[in-house]
C-alpha atoms as one frame of an Amber mdcrd trajectory, in Angstrom:
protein
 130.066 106.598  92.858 129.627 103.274  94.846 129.698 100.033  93.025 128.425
  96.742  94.902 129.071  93.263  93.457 126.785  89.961  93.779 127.692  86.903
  91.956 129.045  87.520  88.304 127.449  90.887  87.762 128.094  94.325  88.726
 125.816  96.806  90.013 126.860 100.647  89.494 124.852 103.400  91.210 125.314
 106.653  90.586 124.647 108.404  94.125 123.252 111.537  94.937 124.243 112.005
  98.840 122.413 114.240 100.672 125.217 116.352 102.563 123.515 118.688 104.754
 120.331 116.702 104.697 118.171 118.220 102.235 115.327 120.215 104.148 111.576
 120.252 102.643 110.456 122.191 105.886 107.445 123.595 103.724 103.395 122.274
 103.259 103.298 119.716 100.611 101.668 121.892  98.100 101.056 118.886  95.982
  98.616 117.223  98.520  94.932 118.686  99.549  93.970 118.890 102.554  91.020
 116.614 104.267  88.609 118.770 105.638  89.138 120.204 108.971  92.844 119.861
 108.730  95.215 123.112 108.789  98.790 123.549 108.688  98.203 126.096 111.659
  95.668 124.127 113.731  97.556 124.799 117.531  98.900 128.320 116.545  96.609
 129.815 119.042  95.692 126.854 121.604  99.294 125.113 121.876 101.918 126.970
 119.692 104.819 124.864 121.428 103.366 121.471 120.629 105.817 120.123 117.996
 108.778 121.779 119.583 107.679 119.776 122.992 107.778 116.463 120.785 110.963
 117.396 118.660 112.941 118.279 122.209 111.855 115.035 123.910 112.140 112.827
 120.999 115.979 114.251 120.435 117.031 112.790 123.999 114.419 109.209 123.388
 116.847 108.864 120.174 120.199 110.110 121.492 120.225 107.105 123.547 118.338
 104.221 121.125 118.118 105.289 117.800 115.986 102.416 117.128 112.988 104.196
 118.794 112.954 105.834 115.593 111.676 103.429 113.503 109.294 102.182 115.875
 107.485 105.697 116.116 107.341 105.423 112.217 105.997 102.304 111.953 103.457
 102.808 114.804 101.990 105.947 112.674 101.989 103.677 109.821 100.128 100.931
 110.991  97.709 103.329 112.694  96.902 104.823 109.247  96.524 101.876 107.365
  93.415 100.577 109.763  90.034 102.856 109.600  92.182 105.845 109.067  94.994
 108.027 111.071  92.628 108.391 114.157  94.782 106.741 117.018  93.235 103.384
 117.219  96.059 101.184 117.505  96.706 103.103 120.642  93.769 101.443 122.694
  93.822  98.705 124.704  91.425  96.290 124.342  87.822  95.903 125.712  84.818
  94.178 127.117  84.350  94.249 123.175  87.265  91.854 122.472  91.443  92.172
 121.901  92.857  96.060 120.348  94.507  96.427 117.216  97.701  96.263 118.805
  96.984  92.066 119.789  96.333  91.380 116.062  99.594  89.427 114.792 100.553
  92.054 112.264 100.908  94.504 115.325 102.840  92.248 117.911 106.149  93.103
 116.607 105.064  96.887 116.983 107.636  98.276 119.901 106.169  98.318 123.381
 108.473 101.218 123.985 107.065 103.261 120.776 103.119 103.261 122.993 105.040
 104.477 125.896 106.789 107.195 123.904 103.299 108.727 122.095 101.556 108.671
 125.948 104.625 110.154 127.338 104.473 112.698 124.885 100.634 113.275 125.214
 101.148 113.889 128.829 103.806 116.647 127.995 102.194 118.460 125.839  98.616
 118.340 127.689 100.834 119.691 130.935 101.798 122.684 128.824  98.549 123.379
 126.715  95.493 121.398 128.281  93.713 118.764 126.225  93.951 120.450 123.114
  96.026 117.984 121.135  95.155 114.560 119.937  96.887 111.559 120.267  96.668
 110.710 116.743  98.308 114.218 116.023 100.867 113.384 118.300 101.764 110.158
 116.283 101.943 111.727 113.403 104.529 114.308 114.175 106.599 112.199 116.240
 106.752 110.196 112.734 107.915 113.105 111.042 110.398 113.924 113.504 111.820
 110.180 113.687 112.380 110.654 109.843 114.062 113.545 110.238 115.869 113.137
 113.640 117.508 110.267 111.992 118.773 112.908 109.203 115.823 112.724 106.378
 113.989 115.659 105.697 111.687 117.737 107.485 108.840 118.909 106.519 104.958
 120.279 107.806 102.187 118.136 108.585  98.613 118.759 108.845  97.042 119.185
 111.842  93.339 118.670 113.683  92.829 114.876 113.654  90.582 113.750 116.519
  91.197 110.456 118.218  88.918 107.362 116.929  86.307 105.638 119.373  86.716
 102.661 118.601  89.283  99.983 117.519  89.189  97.673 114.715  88.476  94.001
 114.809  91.215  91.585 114.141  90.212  90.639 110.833  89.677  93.945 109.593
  93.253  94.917 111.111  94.911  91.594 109.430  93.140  92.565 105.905  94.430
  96.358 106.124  98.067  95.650 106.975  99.621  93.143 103.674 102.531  90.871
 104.737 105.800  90.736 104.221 105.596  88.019 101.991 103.108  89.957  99.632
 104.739  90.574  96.105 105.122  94.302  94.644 101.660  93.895  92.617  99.551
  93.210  95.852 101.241  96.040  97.580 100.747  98.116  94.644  96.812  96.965
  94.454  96.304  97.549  97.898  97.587 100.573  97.998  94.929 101.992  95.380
  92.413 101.517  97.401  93.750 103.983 100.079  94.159 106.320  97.102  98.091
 105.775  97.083  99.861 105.293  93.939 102.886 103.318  92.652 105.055 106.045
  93.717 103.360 106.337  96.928 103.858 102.917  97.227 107.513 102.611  96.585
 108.309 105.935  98.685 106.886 104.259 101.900 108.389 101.057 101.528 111.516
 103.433 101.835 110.881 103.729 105.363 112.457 100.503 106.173 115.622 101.894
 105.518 115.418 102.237 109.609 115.064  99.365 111.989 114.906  96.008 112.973
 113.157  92.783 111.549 112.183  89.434 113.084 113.624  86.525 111.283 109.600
  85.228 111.027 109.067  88.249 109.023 111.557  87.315 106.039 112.303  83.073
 106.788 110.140  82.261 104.296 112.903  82.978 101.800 115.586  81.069 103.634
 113.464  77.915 103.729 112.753  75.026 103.147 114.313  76.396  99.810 116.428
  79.935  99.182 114.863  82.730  97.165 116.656  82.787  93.823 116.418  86.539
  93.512 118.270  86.704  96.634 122.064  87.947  96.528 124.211  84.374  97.820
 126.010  86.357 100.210 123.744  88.202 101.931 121.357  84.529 102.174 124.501
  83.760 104.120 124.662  86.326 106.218 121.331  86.201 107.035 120.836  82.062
 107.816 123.745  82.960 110.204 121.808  85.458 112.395 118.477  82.699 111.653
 119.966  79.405 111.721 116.626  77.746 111.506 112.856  78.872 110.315 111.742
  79.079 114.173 114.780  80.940 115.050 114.093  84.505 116.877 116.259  86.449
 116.501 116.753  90.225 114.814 118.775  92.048 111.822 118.503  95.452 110.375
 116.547  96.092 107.398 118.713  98.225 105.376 122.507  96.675 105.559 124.194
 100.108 104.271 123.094 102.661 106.634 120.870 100.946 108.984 120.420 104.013
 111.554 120.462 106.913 108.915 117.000 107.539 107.019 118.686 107.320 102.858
 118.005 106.402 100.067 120.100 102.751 100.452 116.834 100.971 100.439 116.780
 101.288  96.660 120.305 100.702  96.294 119.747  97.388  98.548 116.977  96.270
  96.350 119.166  97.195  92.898 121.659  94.564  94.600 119.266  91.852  95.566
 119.335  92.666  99.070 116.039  93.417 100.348 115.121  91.849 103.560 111.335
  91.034 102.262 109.499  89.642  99.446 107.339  93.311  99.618 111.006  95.065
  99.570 112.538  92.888  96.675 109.801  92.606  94.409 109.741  96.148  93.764
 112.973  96.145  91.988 111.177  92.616  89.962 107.642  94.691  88.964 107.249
  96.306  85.753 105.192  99.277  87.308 107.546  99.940  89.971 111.293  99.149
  89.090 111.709 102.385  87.366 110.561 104.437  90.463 113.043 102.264  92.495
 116.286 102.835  90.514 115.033 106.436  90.116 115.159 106.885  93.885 118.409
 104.531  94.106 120.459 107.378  91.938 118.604 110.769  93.690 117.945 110.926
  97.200 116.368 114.142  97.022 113.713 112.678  94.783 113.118 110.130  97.322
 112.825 112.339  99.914 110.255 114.891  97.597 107.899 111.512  96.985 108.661
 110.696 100.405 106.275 113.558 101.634 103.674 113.856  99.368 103.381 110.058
  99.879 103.670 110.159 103.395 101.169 113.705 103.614  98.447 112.066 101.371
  99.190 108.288 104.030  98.215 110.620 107.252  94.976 111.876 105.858  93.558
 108.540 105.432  90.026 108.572 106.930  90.654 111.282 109.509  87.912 112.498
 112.218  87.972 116.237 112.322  85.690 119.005 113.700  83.109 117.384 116.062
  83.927 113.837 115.478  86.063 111.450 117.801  87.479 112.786 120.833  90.734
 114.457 122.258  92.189 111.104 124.499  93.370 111.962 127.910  95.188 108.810
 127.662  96.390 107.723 124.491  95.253 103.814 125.422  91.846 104.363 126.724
  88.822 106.166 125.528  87.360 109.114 127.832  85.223 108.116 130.032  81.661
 108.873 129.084  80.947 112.301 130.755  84.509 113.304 129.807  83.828 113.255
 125.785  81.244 115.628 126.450  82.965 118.292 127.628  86.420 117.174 125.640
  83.907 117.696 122.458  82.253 121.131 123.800  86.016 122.469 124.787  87.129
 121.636 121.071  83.897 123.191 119.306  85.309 126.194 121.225  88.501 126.048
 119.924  87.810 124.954 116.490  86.099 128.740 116.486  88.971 130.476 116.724
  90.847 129.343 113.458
């Protein structure tokens, strides 16, 4: 039992602590699978591809942990615009500025881009250009959830890497802010198909990494969000002295490195870092789901995947569509998707 106090009232949370780091290894049974998506998709043409990413991601985290939440978030904002098919990867174009220039990507990690094209390169060494680089993204999201001891667990396989990259408006109206309260989240969300539990179980991953003070000011000043806990306002307008101040904290005060569920227990407290975070624990339709995950971790962790499994089949290419990237920035060149598409027909056969 763990017992937190802010101002006159005490908060009491039962927890459920995951000791040996519950393990949901298996396929999410719960979710279908998009079409042209397998849990076995490289078991003949690159059996060693997620061991490849799980070995090299255990030394990229052994020395900064923070990596971890970058490769998350990176997979998430991939997902969120036109679909899990790599697009924030690109560079931009002739055509105008990538994904990655529009301001809600700019805080993504520089280091996180390096990481998925470091990876691509490693895996294409062993097996060819058989694997995508939006496949690659969303493993190494897996494994930063469960290198930083959440659980494991499959994920589909057989996305093909998008074309094309969206425009900045269409990026800015796919990826809500910070600010937004739980009932835009919550609307937004159903129209990717993800419910209120969905909803609330991916907010959970910022229970890793780091935030800009820009990102949460706006409930410092000019004037101090009431819902806010006193002492952890204090805390905070030490680290951001000022509404221009840069500067970084952790999201998740309790365990800031370990993927739990003290997200919920934050929010319980008044101690979420955002208005997205805090409102949860203040909106009809989801403060039930939060409290519910606050007291079981493993529950948190089982709507953790099924949200997470139904998030990285958003608007996947599959089959014939997209391409495999030989560089996870830049599309093929011309003649190259040609015989990138051809080699993956050929493949594709064999399953």
């Amino acid at each position: 039992m763990a017992t937190y106090n802010y101002s006159s009232n005490v908060v009491v949370v039962m927890m459920m602590i995951c000791v040996s780091c519950v393990v949901y290894a298996h396929k999410s049974s719960d979710v279908p699978l998009a079409e042209g998506l397998s849990w076995s998709f490289y078991d003949k043409s690159c059996p060693g591809v997620e061991s490849i990413i799980r070995t090299k991601l255990k030394k990229v985290f052994k020395k900064d942990i923070g990596q971890a939440a970058g490769l998350l978030r990176l997979h998430f904002h991939d997902c969120f615009v036109q679909g899990c098919d790599g697009s924030v990867l690109l560079d931009g174009s002739a055509s105008g500025p990538g994904e990655k220039n529009a301001p809600p990507n700019l805080s993504l990690r520089a280091k996180a881009f390096e990481i998925i094209n470091d990876l691509r390169a490693r895996v294409h060494k062993q097996c060819g250009r058989v694997v995508s680089c939006s496949d690659i993204a969303a493993i190494a999201a897996r494994d930063s959830v469960f290198l930083s001891n959440g659980p494991d667990y499959a994920v589909p396989l057989g996305r093909r890497d998008g074309l094309t990259f969206a425009t900045r408006a269409v990026t800015i109206a796919n990826l809500p802010s910070s600010a937004s309260n739980a009932s835009t989240i919550v609307a937004f969300l159903a129209t990717k198909n993800l419910d209120a539990t969905d909803a609330v179980a991916l907010s959970g991953g910022h229970t890793i990494g780091l935030s800009n003070c820009s990102s949460f000011n706006n409930r410092l000043y000019p004037t101090q969000d009431p819902v806010m806990d006193q002492t952890f306002a204090k805390n905070l307008k030490a680290i951001c002295p000022t509404n221009n101040t840069v500067a970084t904290t952790v999201l998740d005060i309790r365990s800031p490195n370990a993927f739990d569920n003290k997200y919920y227990v934050n929010l319980m407290n008044r101690q979420g870092l955002f208005t997205s975070d805090q409102d949860l624990y203040s909106y009809s339709k989801t403060k039930d789901i939060v409290i519910n995950f606050a007291v079981n971790q493993s529950l948190f962790f089982e709507k953790f995947i099924i949200a997470m499994t139904k998030m990285g089949q958003l608007s996947v290419l599959t089959g014939s569509q997209g391409e495999i990237r030989a560089n996870c920035s830049a599309r093929n060149p011309s003649k190259d998707n040609l015989a990138s598409l051809y080699e993956d027909v050929d493949n594709l056969s064999a399953f």
